[in-house]
N, C-alpha and C positions, 0 to 999 in steps of 0.2 A: 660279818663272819663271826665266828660261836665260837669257843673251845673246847669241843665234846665231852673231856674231860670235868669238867665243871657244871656239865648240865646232868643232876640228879636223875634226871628220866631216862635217858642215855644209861647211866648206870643199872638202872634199876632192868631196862629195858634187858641190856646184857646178860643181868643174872638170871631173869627168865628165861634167856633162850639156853646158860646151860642149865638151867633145872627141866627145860622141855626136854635135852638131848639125852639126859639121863633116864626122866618116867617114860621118853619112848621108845630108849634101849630095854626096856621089857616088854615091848608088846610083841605080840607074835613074828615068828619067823616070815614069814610069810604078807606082810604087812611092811615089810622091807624097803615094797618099790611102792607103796600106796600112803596109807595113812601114816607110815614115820615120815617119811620122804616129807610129805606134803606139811604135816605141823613142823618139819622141822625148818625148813624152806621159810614157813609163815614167821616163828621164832624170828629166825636169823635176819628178817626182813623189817621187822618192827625197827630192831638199834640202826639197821643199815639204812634204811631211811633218814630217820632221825639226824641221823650223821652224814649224812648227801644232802641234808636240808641245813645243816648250821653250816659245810662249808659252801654251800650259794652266796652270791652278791647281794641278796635284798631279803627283807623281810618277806615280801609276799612269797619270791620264790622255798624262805625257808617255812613258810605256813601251806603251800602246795605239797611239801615231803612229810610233811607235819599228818594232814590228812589223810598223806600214802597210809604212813604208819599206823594210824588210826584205824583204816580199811583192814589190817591186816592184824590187828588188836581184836578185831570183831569175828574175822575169819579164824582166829585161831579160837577163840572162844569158843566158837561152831564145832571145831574139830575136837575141841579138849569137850566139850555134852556127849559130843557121838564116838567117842574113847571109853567116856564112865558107860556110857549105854550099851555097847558090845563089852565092857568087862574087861577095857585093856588098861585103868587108871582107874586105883578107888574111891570110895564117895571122900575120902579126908583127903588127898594130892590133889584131884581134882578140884573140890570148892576152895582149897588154899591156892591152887594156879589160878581160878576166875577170879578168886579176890584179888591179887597180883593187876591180872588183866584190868580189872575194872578200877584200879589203883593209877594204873599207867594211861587209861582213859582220860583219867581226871586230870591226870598232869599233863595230859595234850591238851587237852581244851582249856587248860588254866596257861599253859603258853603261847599258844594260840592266839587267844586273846591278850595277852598282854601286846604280843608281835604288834594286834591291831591297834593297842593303845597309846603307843610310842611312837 
């Protein structure tokens, strides 16, 4: 068992999901029950993994939520291209969220692995 508190990624992972709820408190009205809902859903999903994976009993189980998370680093990525591409995030929020994203990538596969090394 982990103490979410102290795992960097977890943090990191949090501040994402509010910088998502804010760039997609502008997107259209209408986008409400669709593309906010869903990246935000995806957001919220990255840290809350993370954190159902560091309180499990095992390494492996915390590297199965590890991967959750992962999945859903990837899915929001998806969502945050096709936000810049309808014009609902501009090109500078946008590539500073995938950078973020693909920052948080890194920090799962680099604990990840470690889980395996130990």
């Amino acid at each position: 068992m982990h103490n979410i508190k102290d795992l960097k990624i977890w943090s990191r992972a949090i501040d994402l999901a509010i910088r998502i709820y804010g760039v997609s408190g502008k997107f259209p009205a209408d986008e409400r029950f669709g593309l906010i809902s869903q990246i935000r859903r995806c957001a919220i999903s990255i840290p809350s993994n993370i954190s159902e994976g560091a309180g499990r009993n095992t390494k492996g189980e915390f590297k199965q939520f590890l991967g959750i998370a992962n999945g859903s680093c990837y899915e929001l990525q998806t969502q945050i291209v096709i936000a810049q591409k309808l014009g609902f995030i501009n090109d500078v929020d946008g590539s500073n969220i995938l950078d973020d994203i693909d920052t948080l990538q890194k920090m799962n596969y680099k604990l990840q692995s470690a889980l395996i090394q130990k």
